[in-house]
Structure formats: structure tokens, C-alpha cells
C-alpha positions in Angstrom: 12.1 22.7 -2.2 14.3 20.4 -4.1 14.3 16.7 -2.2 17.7 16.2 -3.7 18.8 19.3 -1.5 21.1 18.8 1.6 19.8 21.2 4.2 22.3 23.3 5.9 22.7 24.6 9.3 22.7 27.7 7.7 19.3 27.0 6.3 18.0 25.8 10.1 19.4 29.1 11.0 17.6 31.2 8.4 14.1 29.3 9.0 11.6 31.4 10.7 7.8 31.4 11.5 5.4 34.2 11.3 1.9 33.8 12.7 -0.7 35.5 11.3 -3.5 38.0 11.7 -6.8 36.5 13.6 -9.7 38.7 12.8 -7.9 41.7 11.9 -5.7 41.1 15.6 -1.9 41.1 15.4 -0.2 38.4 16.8 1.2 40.6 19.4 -2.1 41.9 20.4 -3.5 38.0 20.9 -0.8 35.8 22.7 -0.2 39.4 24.9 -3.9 38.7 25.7 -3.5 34.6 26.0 -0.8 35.1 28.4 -2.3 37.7 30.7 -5.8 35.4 30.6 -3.3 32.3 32.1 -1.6 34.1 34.4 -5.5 35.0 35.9 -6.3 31.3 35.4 -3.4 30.2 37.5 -4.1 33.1 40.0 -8.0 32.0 40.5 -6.6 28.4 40.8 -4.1 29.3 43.5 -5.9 32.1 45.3 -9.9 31.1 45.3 -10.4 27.1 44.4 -8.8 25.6 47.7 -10.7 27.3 49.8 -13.7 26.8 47.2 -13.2 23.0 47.0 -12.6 23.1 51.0 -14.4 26.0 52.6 -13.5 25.9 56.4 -11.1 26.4 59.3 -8.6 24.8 61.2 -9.9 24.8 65.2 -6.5 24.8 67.7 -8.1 23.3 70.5 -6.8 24.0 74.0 -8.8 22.4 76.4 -8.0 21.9 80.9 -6.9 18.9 81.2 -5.1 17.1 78.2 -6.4 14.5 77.0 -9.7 15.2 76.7 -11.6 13.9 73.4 -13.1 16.3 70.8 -16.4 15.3 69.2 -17.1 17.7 66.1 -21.2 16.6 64.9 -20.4 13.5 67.2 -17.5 12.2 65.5 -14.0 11.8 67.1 -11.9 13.9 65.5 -8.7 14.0 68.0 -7.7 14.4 72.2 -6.6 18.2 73.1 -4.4 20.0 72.6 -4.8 19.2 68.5 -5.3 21.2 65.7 -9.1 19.6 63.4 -10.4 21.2 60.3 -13.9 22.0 60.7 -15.6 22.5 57.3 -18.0 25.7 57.1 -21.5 25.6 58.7 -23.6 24.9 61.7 -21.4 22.6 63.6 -21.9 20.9 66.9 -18.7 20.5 69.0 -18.4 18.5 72.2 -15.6 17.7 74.9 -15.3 15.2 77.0 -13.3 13.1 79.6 -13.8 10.9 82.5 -14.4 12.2 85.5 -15.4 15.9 84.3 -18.8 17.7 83.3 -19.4 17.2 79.4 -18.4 20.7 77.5 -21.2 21.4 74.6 -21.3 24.2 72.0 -22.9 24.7 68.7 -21.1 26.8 66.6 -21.8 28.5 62.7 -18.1 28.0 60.8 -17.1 30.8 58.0 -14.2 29.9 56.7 -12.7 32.6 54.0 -12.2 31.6 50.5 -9.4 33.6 49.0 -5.7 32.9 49.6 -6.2 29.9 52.0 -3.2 27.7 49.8 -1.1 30.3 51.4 -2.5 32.0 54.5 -4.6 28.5 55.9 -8.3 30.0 58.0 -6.9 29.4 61.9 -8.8 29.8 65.1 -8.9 28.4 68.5 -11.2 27.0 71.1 -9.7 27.2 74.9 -11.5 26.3 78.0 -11.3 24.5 81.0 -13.7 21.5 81.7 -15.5 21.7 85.0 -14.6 19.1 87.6 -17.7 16.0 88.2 -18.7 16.4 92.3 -18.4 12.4 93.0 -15.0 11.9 90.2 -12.7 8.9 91.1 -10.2 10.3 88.5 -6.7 9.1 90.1 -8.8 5.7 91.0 -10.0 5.4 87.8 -6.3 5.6 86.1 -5.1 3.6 88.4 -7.1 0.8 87.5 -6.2 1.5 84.1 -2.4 1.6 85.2 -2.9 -1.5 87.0 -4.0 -3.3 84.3 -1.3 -2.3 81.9 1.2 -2.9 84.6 0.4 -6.7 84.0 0.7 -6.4 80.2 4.1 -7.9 79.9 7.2 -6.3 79.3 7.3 -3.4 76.5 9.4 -3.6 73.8 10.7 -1.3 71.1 7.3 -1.8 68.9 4.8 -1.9 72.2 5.2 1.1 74.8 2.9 1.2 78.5 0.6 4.3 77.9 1.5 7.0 80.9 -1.9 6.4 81.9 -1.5 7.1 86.1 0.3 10.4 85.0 -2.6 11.7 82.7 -4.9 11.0 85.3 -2.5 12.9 88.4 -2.7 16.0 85.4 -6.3 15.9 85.0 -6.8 15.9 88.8 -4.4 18.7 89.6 -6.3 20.9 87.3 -8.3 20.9 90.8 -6.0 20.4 93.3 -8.1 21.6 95.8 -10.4 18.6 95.7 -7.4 16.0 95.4 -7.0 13.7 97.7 -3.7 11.0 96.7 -3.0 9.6 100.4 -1.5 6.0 99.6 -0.8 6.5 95.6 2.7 5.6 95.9 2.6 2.9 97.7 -0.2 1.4 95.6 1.2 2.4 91.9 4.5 0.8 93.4 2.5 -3.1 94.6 0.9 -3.1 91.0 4.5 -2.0 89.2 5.7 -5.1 87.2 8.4 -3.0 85.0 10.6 -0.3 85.3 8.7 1.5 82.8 5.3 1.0 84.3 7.4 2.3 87.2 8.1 5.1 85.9 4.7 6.6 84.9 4.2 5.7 88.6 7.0 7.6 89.9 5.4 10.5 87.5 2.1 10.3 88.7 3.3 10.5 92.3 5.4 13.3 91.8 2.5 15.0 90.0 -0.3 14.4 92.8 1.7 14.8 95.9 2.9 18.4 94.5 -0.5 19.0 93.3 0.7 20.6 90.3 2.3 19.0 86.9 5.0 21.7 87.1 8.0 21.1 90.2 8.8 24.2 92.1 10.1 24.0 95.5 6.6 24.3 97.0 5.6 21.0 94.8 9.0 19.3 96.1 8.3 19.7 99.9 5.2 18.6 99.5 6.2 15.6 97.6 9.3 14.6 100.1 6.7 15.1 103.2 4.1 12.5 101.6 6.8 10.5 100.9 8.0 10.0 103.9 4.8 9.6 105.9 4.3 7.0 103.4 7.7 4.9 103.7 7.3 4.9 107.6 4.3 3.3 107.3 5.4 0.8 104.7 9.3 0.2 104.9 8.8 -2.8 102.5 8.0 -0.7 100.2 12.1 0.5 99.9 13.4 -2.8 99.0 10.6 -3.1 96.5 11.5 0.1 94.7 15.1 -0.8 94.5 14.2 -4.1 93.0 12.7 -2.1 89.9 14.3 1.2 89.8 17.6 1.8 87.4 20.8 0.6 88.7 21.8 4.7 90.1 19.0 4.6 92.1 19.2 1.0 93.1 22.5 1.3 94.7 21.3 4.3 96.2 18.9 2.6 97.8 20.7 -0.9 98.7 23.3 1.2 101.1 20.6 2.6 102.9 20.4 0.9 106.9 16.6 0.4 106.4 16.9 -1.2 103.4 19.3 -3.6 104.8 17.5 -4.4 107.4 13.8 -5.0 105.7 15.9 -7.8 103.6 16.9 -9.2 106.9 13.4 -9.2 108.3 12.5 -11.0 105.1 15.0 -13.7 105.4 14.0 -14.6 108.9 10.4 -14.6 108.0 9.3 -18.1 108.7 6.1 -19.4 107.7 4.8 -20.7 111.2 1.3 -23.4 111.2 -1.5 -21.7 112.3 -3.8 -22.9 115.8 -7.0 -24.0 114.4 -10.3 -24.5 116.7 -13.3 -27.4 116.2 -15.7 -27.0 113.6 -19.0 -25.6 113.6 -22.4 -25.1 110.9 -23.0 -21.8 110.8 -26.1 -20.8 108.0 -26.0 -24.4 106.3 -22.3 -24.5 105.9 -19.2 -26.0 107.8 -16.4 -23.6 109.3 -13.0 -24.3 110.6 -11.9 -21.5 113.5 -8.4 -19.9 112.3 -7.1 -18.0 115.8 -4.8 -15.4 115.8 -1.3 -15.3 113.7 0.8 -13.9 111.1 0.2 -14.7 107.9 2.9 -14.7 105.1 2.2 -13.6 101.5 5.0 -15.0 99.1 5.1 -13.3 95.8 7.6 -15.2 93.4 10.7 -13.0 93.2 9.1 -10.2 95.0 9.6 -9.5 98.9 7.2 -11.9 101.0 5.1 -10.0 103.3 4.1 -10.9 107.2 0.5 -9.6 107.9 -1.1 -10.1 111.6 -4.5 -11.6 111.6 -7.4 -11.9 114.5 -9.2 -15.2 114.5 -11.7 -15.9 111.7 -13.7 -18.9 110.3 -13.2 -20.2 106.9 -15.9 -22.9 104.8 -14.5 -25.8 104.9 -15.4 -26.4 101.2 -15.7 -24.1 98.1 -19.3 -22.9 97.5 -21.4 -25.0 95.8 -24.1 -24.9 93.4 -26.9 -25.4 95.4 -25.8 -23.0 98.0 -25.8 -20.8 95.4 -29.1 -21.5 94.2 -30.8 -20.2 97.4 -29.2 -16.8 96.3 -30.3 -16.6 93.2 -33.6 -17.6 94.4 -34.3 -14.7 96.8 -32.0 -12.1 94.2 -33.1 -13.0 90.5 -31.1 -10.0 89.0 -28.3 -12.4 90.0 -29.5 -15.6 88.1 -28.1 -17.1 85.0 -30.9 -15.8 82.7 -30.0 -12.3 83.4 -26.4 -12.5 82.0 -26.9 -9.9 79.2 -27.8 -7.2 82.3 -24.8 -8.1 84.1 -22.1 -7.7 81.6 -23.7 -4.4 80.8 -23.7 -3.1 83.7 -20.3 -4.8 84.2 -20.5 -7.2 87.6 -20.1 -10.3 84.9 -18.7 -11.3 81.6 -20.9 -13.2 78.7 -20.1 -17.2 80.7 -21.7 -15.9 84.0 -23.3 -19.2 85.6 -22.9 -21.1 82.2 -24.7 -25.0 82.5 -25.8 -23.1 86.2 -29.2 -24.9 85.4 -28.2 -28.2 84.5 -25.8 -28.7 87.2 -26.3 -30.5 90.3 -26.7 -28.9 93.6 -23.4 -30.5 95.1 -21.7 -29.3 92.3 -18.8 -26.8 93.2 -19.6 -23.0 91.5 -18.2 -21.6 88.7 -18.2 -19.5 85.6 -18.5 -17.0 89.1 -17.7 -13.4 89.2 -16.3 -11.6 92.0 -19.1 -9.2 92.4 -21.4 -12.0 92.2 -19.7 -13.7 94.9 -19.6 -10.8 96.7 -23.2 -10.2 96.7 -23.4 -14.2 97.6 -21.6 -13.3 101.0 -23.9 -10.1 101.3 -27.5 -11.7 101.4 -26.1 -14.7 103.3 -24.6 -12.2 105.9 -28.1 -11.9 107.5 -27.8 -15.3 108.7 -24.3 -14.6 110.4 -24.3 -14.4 113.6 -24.8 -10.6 115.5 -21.5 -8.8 114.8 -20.6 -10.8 112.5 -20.3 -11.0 108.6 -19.4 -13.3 105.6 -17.0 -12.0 103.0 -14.7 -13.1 100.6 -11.2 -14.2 102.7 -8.5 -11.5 102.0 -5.3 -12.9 100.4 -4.0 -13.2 103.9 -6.5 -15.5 105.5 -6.7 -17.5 102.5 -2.2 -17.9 103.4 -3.0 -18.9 106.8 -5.7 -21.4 106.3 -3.4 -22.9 103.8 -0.1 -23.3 106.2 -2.9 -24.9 108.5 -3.6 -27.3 105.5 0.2 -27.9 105.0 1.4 -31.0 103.1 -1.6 -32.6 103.4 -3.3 -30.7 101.4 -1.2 -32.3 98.5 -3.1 -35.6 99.3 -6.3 -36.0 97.1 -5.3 -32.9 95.1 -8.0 -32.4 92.3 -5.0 -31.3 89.8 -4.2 -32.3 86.1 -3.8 -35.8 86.4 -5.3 -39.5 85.3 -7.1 -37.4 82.5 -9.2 -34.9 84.7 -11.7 -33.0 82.5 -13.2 -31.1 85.1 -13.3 -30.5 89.4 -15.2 -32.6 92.2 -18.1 -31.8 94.4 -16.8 -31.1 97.4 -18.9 -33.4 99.2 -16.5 -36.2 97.6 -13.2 -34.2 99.1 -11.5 -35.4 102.0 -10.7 -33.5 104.6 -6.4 -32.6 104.7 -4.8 -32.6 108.3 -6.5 -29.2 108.8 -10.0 -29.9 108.7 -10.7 -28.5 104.9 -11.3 -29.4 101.8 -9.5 -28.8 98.0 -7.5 -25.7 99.2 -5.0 -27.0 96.5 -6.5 -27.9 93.3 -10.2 -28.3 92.0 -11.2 -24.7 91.6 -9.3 -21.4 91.7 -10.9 -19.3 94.3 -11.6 -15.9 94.7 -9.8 -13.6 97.1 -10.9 -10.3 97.9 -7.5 -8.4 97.2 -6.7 -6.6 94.5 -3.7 -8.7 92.8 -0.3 -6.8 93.5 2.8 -8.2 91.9 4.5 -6.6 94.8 2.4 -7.5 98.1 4.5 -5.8 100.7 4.1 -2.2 99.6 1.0 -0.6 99.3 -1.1 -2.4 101.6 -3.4 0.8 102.9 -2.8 2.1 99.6 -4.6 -0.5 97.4 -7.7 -0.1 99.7 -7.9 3.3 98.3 -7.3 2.9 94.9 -8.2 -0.8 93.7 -7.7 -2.9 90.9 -10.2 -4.7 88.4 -7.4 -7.5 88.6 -7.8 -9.7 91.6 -5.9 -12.5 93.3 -7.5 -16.0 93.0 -5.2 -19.1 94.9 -5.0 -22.3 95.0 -4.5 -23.6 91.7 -7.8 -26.2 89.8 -8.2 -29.1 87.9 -6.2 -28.1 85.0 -2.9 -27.3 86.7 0.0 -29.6 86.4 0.8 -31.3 89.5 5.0 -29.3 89.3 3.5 -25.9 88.5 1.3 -25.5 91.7 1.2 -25.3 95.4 -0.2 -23.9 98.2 1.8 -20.4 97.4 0.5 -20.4 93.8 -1.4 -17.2 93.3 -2.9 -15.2 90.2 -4.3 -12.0 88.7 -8.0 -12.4 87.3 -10.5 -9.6 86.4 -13.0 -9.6 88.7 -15.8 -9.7 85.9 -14.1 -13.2 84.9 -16.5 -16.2 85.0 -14.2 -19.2 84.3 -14.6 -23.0 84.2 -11.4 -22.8 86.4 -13.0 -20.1 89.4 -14.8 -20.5 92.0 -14.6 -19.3 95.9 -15.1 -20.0 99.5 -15.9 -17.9 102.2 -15.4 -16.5 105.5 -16.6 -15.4 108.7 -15.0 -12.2 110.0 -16.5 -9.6 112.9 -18.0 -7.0 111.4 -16.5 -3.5 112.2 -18.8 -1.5 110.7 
């Protein structure tokens, strides 16, 4: 071709390209035979190599109750009802949840190869998991509900887990063997939110009618509960209305009974207390409480009036040395044997820390409540017949204080004049009452469950208890402004804290 030629559109036009012969094969012979071998390339690649790269099949599981966690070759793969690829072979598959008998199978997985980009391998796996004889399952969510109940308010990025209302599921999948007397009343005393409220409410609904699903069998069951409840516990009205929506609130506030629990609350007065002389019972001094009403204020929430019969109470917080003699005769329960405890979960890792190096008029701490419990057990054979020594509910520990009164503000061990730790009690004076750092020093240990909302769900929370309990009475660390005698918090009974300790009681024993 010429260079000094302009090519044309006409030439462009005219240009054309002939392939040649290969091997005595036309062109149209070959690429008829190079397209047809593409087309099966792409078919093998699309109908065999997914399912040859990932030979298996998708399980649905659908498992009695929800919730329950699926184990495939002992690794968590997901809580029913989901849907878990299980690659092909001699798989073992477990089920599980708390409270219900441990579902085991081994099974051989043969997934098909061909077409599984379009047409995915699918089974399922359905059963119902088998009840344990001795399950706490409503007991054991509401400790869990408890717990979250005191988690703070959620937000928009931090929800409450409807943990109550998966447990009242699981437990209706037997309802014959349910047994939810008092779960209103005590999901209501540990509400701290409307929505913890709500999973509450849910939960209720769902274990009164013994059946996740409302029909009007379900609802007169519920409403007949209910009521047997509220009569019981009319305190429990005005605490409802205090955290329900503002519908229901209303509802609630024109209600006679309602008006008058906030009456009886109002004319609650705190009254002081008759006290008796003092007496050494099993090494230790007592002051006699007699007979009164006790009155639990909660913040905010609705104070409470409880009745009491007489009791003694220590005149000081336990001390090291008492302790000592405990651990002495029960060495599962000494300082050493920390690691045992917190795994069998009666302690955390600072049970008794610098126990050893303390002196014996030292006051206890780094104390758990089951420790202190098993404190009151072994001294209890020195009580005298029909008695026994226990931790004081939340109620005697109230009274004792309104015995104590203002004077118990005098030679408070509280954060002041640079106070790094408590006192022995033995260097304590006595307040007007006859006791000894009831404010200040040392936290101490009641044995109530904590309840943001004391005056519902009294009987209820002895059925279905908390981890969290209440300690009173402030410590060393509190500002002076930010306690008194009313001050009360939640701790988890497994808490051993430089700031806990306890003092104990003398009750009759009614068992």
C-alpha cells in the first residue's frame, strides 16, 4: 500500500478478514466447535464446581423451645430456629439449653453436587428437647432479668435482651410442670425501665396463660393470677403506674385503690423502734429489737411498711477474728481456697484478700454473701434452742437503724480527714441505740435480694431471687452529703469488696 495514500471510509468498508484452514478444518468447523466447548465450560462451572468447592447442606433447624444453641462437631454455629451449612461427612450435632436434657446425634452429611448455584441442598432437623426433673428455668431468667434490669437505661445503640420472656417460652413448652405463683410481682420490684418492664409484662402474660400464644383460655387465666396477686400486694399498683406508658398510667392513677395506696404512703411515718438491754450470746454482743414496723424507703420509688417480731442484732459488724474460728472448723471456706470458690461461684477472685495478715479485731471484708451466710450457719449451733443467726433482712436492718437515729451520724467512719480505710469496731462508740457503725465503716450485707421497687413483690422475690443483693449503710469511702441511714445498694452476692462487710442477727427459727 502506498503511505502517501489517504484511506477512505470506503476502503474501511471494503476491508475484510478471512481466517484460515487449521489442519485441513474450515473455520466454520473450529470456532462452531470452540463455542460449543465454552458453552460446556461455563455449564460445568455453573452446574458442578459450587457444590464441588462446597459439598454440603443447609440444616433448618427447628428445635422446642427457641433459643436453644446448636453445636455442629462442638462448635457454635447459631440459637434455633436458624438455618447452618453443614459440610458433607460424619458430623456430630448437639442441642442444648439451660434447664433441658442435652439433645445428641451423629449424623453422615451427602450433600449433592450438581446444580446447587441454583437449587441450594436444604433439609431440616425438628425436635423438642426434653424437660430437666429439678429445672429452675423461670428462676434462672429471672436472675438474668434482674440483672439487666439494673443495666441502666437503653438507648437507641443498647437494647434489654427479653430475657424473662424467653425463659416463660421455654417453660411453657411444659406447662404442666410450671409453677409462676409471685412472677409478677417479682419481675415488677426488680423493673428499673419501662422497657425492662415490658419483657416483664411479656413474661407474665406468657407464664400465667401457660402458653406463648393468647386465646381466651390464656386470658382468664392470666386476669385470675393477676388479681390474687394485686390483693396480696396493692403496692404493687402505684408501682406499675410509675413505669408503665402514660395510657396505662392514667388508667391506673383514677383507680380508688391506687389513690388510696399513695395515701397510705404519705402518712407512713417512720416511728423509733423499743429496744431491750444487751446480752453475749456465742462470743458476741446483741441489742433486743421488739416488735414494729419497719419502713423501707426506696429513692423515688413507693416506701414500704413491713411488720417485724422482736429480733437481736450484733452490736458491731463481724470481725476478723470471729471469722477466723469459722474458717478454722470449715477450711473449704478459708482464704487459700479462693480458686474453689469462684469456681464453684459462692466468691469472686478478692475473697478474704490480706485475711491472713489482718488482725483479729479487724472488721471483715473482701466477704461474700454466701460466705457470710455459711458464717451464720456453723455459728447457729451455738444459738440458743429455737433459735438461729442469719443475715438481718432489709427490714430489720431499717429498724435497727431508726433505733440508731441521729446519733448514729456521730463518729461516722465516712470519707473524711483523709480516711484510707474502716475501724475495728472495738474503737466505735456506741450511738444512742446501743450499736456500733450502722452508718459508715463497712457496707453490710442484707439478705434481700435488691429490688429498685421494694413494695411489690415481697413473696414474690422469695421465689425467684436475685444474684443482686441489698448492702446498707454506706463505708469509709462515702462522702459525708451522699449517705445516710436510708442509703441502700445493689451488690452481687459473689462480690468481695474492700467496702463490704456484715453483721448479724438473731431470729427464732421456724423451721
Amino acid at each position: 500500500m502506498n503511505d502517501d495514500k489517504m484511506i477512505t471510509q470506503h476502503d474501511i468498508d471494503e476491508a475484510s478478514v478471512r481466517l484460515k484452514s487449521i489442519l485441513g478444518i474450515t473455520p466454520r468447523v473450529y470456532l462452531a466447535g470452540l463455542y460449543g466447548a465454552a458453552v460446556l465450560i461455563l455449564a460445568a462451572l455453573l452446574l458442578l464446581y459450587p457444590g464441588l468447592r462446597r459439598p454440603g447442606v443447609t440444616f433448618s433447624f427447628i428445635i422446642d423451645p427457641p433459643g436453644s444453641a446448636v453445636y455442629i462437631d462442638d462448635v457454635y454455629k447459631g440459637s434455633a430456629p436458624c438455618d447452618v451449612f453443614v459440610a458433607n461427612g460424619d458430623k456430630s450435632i448437639r442441642i442444648e439449653r439451660p434447664g433441658f436434657q442435652v439433645y445428641e446425634r451423629s449424623i453422615s452429611v451427602k450433600g449433592r453436587f450438581i446444580g446447587t448455584l441454583f437449587v441450594k441442598p436444604r433439609t431440616s432437623l425438628t425436635t423438642a428437647l426434653e424437660q430437666k426433673p429439678d429445672a429452675s428455668i423461670l428462676a434462672d431468667g429471672m436472675k438474668a432479668y434482674a440483672a439487666w434490669a439494673l443495666a441502666g437505661t437503653p438507648s437507641e445503640s443498647y437494647q434489654l435482651p427479653m430475657v424473662l420472656s424467653e425463659a416463660a417460652i421455654a417453660a411453657s413448652t411444659h406447662p404442666e410442670t410450671m409453677d409462676s405463683e409471685g412472677l409478677a410481682g417479682a419481675a415488677l420490684s426488680y423493673s428499673a425501665n419501662a422497657p425492662s418492664l415490658r419483657d416483664g409484662i411479656r413474661a407474665t402474660a406468657i407464664a400465667y396463660g401457660k402458653s406463648a400464644s393468647l386465646t381466651p383460655l390464656t386470658l382468664g387465666r392470666i386476669v385470675k393470677t393477676l388479681e390474687t396477686e394485686l390483693s396480696r400486694e396493692p403496692g404493687s399498683i402505684a408501682v406499675l403506674a410509675s413505669l408503665a406508658p402514660e395510657s396505662l398510667r392514667k388508667t391506673l392513677e383514677a383507680m380508688p385503690a391506687y389513690k388510696a395506696i399513695l395515701e397510705q404512703a404519705r402518712s407512713m411515718v417512720e416511728t423509733k423502734p423499743t429496744t431491750g438491754p444487751s446480752s453475749f450470746i456465742a462470743g458476741e454482743e446483741f441489742l433486743r429489737i421488739e416488735p414494729g414496723f419497719s419502713v423501707i424507703k426506696a429513692g423515688a420509688s413507693l416506701p414500704v411498711r413491713v411488720p417485724l417480731a422482736s429480733y437481736l442484732i450484733a452490736s458491731s459488724e463481724t470481725t476478723v477474728g470471729q471469722f477466723r474460728r469459722f474458717v478454722a472448723a470449715h477450711p473449704e471456706w478459708r482464704a487459700e481456697a479462693v480458686q474453689n470458690l469462684n469456681a464453684s461461684g459462692l466468691a469472686d477472685s478478692l475473697y478474704l484478700k490480706g485475711f491472713n495478715e489482718a488482725d483479729d479485731e479487724d472488721v471483715l471484708r473482701y466477704v461474700s454473701r454466701p460466705a457470710a451466710m455459711a458464717y451464720c450457719a456453723w455459728l447457729s449451733r451455738q444459738a440458743p434452742k429455737g433459735y438461729r443467726f442469719t443475715l438481718p433482712s432489709e427490714a430489720q436492718w431499717a429498724l435497727a437503724a431508726a433505733a440508731s437515729g441521729a446519733s448514729a451520724s456521730k463518729g461516722a467512719i465516712l470519707a473524711n480527714d483523709g480516711r484510707t480505710g474502716p475501724v475495728a469496731p472495738i474503737r466505735l462508740p456506741y450511738d444512742a441505740a446501743g450499736l456500733k457503725g450502722m452508718l459508715g465503716n463497712v457496707w453490710e450485707w442484707c439478705l434481700d435480694s435488691y429490688a429498685t421497687n421494694p413494695a411489690a413483690g415481697s413473696f414474690g422475690r422469695e421465689l425467684y431471687p436475685s444474684e443482686e443483693a441489698v448492702v446498707r449503710g454506706g463505708c469509709w469511702a462515702n462522702r459525708q452529703d451522699l449517705v445516710n441511714l436510708t442509703s441502700r445498694g445493689a451488690m452481687r452476692e459473689t462480690e468481695c469488696s474492700a467496702h463490704l462487710g456484715f453483721r448479724i442477727v438473731l431470729v427464732e427459727d421456724s423451721e
